[in-house]
N, C-alpha and C positions, 0 to 999 in steps of 0.2 A: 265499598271495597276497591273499586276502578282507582279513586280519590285517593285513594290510602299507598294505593298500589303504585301510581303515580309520584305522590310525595314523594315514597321509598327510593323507586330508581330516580328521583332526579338530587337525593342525598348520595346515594350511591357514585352518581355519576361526579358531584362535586367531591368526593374522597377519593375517589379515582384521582380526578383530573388533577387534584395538589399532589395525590402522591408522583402522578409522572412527570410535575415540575418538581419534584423534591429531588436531589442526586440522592444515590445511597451510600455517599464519605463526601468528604471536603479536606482538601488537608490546607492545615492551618499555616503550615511553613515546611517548606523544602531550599535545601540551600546544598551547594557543591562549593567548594574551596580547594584550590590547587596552590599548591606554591612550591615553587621548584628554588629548592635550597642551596648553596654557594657551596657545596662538599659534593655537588652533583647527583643527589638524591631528587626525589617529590615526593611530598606529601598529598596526600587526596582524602577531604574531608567529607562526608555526609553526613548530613541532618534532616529528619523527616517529621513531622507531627501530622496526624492525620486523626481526625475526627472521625467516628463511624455512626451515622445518622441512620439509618436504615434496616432493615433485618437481611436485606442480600449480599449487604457487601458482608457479613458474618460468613452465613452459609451456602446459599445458592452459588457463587462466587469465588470465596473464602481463597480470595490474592492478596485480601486487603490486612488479614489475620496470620498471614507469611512475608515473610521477607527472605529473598536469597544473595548475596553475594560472592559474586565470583573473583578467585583473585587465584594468583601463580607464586607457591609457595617455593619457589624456586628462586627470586628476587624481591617477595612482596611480601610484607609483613603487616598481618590484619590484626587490629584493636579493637575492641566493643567498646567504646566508652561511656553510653549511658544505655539502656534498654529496660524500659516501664510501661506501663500503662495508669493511665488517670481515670481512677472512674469519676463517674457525673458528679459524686460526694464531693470529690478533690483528693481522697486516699490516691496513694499509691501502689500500685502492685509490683515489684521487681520480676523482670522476666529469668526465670530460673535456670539452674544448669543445664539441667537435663533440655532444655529447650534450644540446646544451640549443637547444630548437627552437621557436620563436617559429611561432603559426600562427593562424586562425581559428578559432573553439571550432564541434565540428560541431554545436550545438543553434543558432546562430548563422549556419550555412551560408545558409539559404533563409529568413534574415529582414535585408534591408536596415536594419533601426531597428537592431541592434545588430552592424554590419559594421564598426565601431571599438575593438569589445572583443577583446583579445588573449588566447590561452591557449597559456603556456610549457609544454612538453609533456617532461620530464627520462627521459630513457632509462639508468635505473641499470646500470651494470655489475659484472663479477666476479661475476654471482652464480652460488650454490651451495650445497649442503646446511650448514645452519646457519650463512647467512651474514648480517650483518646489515645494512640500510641503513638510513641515516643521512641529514637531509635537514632543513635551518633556513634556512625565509628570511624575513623583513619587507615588507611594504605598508603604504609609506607615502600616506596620504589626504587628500588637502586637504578634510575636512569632519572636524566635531564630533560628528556624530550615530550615534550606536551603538544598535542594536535589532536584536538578534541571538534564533536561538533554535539550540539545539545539542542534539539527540540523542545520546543517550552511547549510541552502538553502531557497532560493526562487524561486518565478515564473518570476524572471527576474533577470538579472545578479545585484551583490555586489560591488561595486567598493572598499569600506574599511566596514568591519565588526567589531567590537570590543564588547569583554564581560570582565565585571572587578568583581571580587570577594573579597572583605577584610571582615574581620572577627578577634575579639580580639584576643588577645593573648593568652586567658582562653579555645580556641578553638583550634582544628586544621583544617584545609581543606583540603580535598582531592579532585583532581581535574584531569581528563581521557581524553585525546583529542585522538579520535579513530580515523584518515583518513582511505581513501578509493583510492583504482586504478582504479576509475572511476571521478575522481576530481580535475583537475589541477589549483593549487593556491597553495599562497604562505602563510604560518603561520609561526607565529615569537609569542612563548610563554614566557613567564616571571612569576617563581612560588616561592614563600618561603612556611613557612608552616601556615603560615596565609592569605597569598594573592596570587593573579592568576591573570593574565591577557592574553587575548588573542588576536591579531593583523591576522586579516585574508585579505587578498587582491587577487581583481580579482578573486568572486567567480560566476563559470557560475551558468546563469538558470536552477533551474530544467527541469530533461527528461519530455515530454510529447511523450509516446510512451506507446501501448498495450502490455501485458506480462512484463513490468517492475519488476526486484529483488525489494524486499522491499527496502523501506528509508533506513535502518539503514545499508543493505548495497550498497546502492548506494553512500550515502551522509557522509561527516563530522563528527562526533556527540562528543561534548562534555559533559561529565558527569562530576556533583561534589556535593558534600554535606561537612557541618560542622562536626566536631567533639563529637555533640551531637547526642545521637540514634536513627538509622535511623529507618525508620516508621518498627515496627513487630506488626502487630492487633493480638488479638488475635482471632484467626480461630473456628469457631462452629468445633469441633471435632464427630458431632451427625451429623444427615439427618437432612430433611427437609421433614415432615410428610404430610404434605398441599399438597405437589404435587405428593402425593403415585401415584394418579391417573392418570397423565399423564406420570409421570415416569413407568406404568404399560404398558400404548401403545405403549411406543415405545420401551420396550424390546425384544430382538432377543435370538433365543437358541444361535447367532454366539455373545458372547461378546466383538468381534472387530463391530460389527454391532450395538449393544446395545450401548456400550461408542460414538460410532460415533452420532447416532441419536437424543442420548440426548444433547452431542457437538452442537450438530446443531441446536436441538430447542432452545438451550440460544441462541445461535447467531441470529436466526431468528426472536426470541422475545422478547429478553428483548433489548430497545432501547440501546446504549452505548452511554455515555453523556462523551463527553473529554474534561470537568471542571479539570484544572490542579489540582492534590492531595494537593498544596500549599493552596489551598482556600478553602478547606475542613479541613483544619487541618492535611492532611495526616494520617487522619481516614476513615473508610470504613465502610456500613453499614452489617447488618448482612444477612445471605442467605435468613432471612424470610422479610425482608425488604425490600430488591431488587425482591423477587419473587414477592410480593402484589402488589409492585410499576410500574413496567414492564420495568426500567431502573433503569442502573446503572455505576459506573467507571469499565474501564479496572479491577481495585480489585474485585469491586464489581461482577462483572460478574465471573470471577473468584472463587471469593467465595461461589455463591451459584451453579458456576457445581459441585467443588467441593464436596459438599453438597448434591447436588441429584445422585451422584454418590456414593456417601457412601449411598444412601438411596437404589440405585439397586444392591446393595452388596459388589460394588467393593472398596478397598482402593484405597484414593486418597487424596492427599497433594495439598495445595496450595506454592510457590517457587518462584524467581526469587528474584532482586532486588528491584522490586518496587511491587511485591509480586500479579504478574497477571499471572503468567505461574500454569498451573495444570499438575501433575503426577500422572498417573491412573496406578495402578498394574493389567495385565491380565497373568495368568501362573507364576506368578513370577517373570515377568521381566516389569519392569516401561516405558511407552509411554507417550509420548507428548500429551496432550488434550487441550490444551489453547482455551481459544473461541475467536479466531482473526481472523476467516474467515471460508469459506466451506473447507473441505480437502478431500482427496482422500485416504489418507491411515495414520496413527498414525506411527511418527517417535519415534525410540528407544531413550530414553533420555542417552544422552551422547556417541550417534553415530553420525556420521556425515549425514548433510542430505542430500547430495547425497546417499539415499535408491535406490537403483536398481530396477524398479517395473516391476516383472518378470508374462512373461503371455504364456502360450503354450496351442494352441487349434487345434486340431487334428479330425475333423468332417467332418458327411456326409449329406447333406441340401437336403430335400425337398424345391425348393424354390418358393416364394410368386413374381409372375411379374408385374409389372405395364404396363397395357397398353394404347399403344403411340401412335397418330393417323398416318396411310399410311399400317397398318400392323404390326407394330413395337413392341418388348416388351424390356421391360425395367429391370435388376437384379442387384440389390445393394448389397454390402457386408455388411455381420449385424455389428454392432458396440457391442464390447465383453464390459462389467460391469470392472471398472478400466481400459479401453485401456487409451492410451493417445491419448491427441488430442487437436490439433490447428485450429483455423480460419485461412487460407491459404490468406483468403481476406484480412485480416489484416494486412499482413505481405507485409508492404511496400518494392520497390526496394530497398530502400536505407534505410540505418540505422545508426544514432552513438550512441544509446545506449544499454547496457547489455540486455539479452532476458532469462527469468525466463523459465525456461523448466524444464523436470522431465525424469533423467535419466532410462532407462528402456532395458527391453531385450525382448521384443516379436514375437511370432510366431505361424502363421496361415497356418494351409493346411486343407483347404476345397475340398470335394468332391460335387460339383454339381451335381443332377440330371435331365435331361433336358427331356423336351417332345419329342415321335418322331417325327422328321423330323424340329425340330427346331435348324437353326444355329447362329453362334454366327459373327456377321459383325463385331463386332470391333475389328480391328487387335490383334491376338496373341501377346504379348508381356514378354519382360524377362530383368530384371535390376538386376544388379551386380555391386555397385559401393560401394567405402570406400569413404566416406568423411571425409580426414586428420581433427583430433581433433576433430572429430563431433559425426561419427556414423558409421556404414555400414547400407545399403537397399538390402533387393532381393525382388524382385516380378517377377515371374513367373503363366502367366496367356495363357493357352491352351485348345482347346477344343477337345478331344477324344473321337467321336461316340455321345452315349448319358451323356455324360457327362462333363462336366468343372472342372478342374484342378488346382485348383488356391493356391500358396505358394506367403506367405508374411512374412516377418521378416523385423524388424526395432530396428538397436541396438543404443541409445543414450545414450552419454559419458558424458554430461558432465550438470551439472545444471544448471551454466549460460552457454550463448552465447556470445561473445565479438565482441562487431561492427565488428573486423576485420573478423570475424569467421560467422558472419551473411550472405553473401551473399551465400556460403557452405551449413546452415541449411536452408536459403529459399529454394532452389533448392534440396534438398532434400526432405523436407516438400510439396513441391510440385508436387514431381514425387509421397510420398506416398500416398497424397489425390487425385490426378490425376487418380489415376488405380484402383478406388473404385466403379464404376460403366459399365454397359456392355449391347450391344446391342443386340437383335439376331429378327431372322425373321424364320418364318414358309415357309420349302420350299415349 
């Protein structure tokens, strides 16, 4: 029975293991086609074939069984012109009427400025194990202006990718294919100064993995616009007087505390709606618009920190190419403020960001124990304001993608003071290791008399982590979360 029982899980284990190299879709071809016509219109072409291999990308999932597009009936005129699915036989199934559903996009629900913008929602049917669907239609634009940026990724592998850009001759196009050393495929570009085409094959699935580097560098990305001017708003150069009042709570005497605060309350509350700038006109609303509204574009948002931060004194610029990056002046030298997430510290604009976030703490603890049932107490090490810090749980054995980290130099020597007659069980311990391209760790943790003696430094190199470099940082990341807590008993 043992033998049998044996076989069983080691079949078991091989059907596992294929299915979680298997994806659950592939699409067969995706292609985008733009061309900006000589009557000053564009057209915008998609084409998708997607294969569904799997039983989740059906149900568990079921993104792969929808299709929505969004567009602005308002200048934009949507075509379906093919919509099928292939079953495995090779029949056809025409995707039905009743299957194509006009509705308001739900990033759109609870923001009145864009309760005009439509999103066609296609409910594909017949589908089934290795069936394919199929799905072409055109947006047509009454505008000439093209300034697009397109990430060559999906949630399942590429087999053939293609984007085609033409534009008159009255125009010129500029067009940026960024790659990355986290993406193995093949591109084959073809540019004049009116046209661009891009041939991308065998693109892998997106990472799904915790701590990922952004998209942009993980992934692909190409960028291009026409020769007409690209989107500059003009920017409220004033405050935004309406929100004196909360702009007043959350100011700090530390003005790296103040800039941070108000950072965080756009990000926290005003919704961010990623309605492409194309369907806006690649116009943006003003800061007192988006304050009222409680949502607004990457610009938008943009605009109005910008805005409440000239209104708590500090200068501050709005910047980038698609004009969502914010430059705040503290002392005289310009920071990074974008609202594209929580941060931990404001990087120097036009520094690299690998910032070193340096921390030296030199203290003596009265300390607070937890008591543990048999006799036992319990002493944790405080966590200092900007340490750095990982979920250790997280941090799978095995990895093949990049690991976003935050290079740092810190160092801890604590003097505990202990009760008398209370000792400390868990073994003394003392680590000294460099981990090649990673870091060095000490920890040094002893107990002398009435007191504990504990030295910690942790020095990290490097911003990302590289699969091959990953099993080095877990194992370090684990010895330093490892020796953050301590036992002791009453003799």
């Amino acid at each position: 029975m043992r033998k049998i029982f044996a076989i069983s899980a080691i079949v078991c284990f091989a059907i596992t293991s294929a299915f979680a190299q298997q994806p659950d879709a592939e699409y067969q071809l995706l292609r985008q086609r733009y061309t900006v016509n000589a009557d000053g219109s564009t057209d915008y072409n998609f084409r998708k074939e997607i294969k569904l291999i799997r039983n989740r990308a059906i149900t568990a999932y079921a993104d792969k069984g929808e299709t929505f597009i969004v567009y602005d009936p308002k200048y934009e005129v949507l075509t379906i012109n093919e919509s099928y699915t292939i079953r495995p036989d090779g029949s056809r199934v025409q995707t039905p009427e009743n299957a194509f559903i006009e509705q308001l996009p739900s990033q759109c629900a609870d923001c009145g400025r864009f309760n005009g913008i439509r999103e066609m929602a296609i409910v594909h049917t017949a589908l089934e194990y290795n069936c394919v669907i199929v799905l072409d239609y055109t947006i047509h634009r009454n505008a000439d202006l093209v300034n697009e940026t397109i990430q060559l990724v999906e949630d399942c592998p590429v087999r053939l990718y293609e984007v085609e850009i033409t534009v008159p001759e009255k125009y010129e196009l500029i067009a940026n294919l960024k790659r990355t050393d986290y993406v193995d495929a093949k591109f084959v570009e073809n540019k004049t100064s009116h046209s661009y085409r891009l041939v991308a094959t065998n693109l892998p699935q997106s990472f799904n993995a915790p701590y990922l580097p952004s998209a942009a560098t993980l992934y692909p990305t190409l960028t291009f616009y026409n020769g007409t001017p690209q989107f500059k708003p003009e920017f409220d150069e004033e405050g935004l007087p309406e929100a004196m009042l909360t702009i007043v709570n959350l100011m700090d005497d530390n003005p790296f505390h103040t800039v941070r605060a108000i950072r965080n309350h756009v990000v926290d509350n005003i919704h961010l709606n990623d309605i492409p700038a194309s369907l806006l006109g690649y116009t943006h609303a003003t800061a007192s618009e988006t304050w009222q509204s409680g949502c607004g574009t990457a610009t938008d948002r943009a605009v109005l920190l910008a805005a409440m931060l000239r209104t708590a004194g500090f200068k501050a610029r709005v910047y980038g190419k698609d004009f969502t990056q914010v430059a705040v002046t503290i002392d005289t030298m310009e920071y990074d403020a974008t609202p594209n997430g929580k941060i931990r510290h404001l990087p120097v604009i036009g520094e690299a960001h690998d910032v070193v976030n340096t921390i030296d703490v030199k203290t003596t603890i009265d300390p607070k124990f937890d008591t543990l049932e048999g006799g036992y107490y319990r002493y944790s090490i405080p966590t200092e304001p900007g340490a750095y810090h990982i979920d250790v749980a997280r941090l799978t054995p095995s990895r093949t993608a990049p690991l976003l980290t935050q290079p740092c130099n810190e160092n801890y020597t604590y003097t505990v003071k202990l009760p008398k007659g209370m000792k400390m069980i868990s073994p003394a311990c003392q680590i000294d290791k460099k981990f090649d391209g990673i870091g060095t760790l000490h920890i040094k943790v002893k107990q002398s008399g009435r007191k504990l003696n504990i030295e910690r430094s942790l020095v990290l190199e490097k911003e990302i982590v590289t699969a091959q470099d990953y099993d080095k940082f877990r194992q370090m990341m684990t010895a330093w979360a490892g020796n953050c807590q301590f036992l002791f008993k009453m003799k």
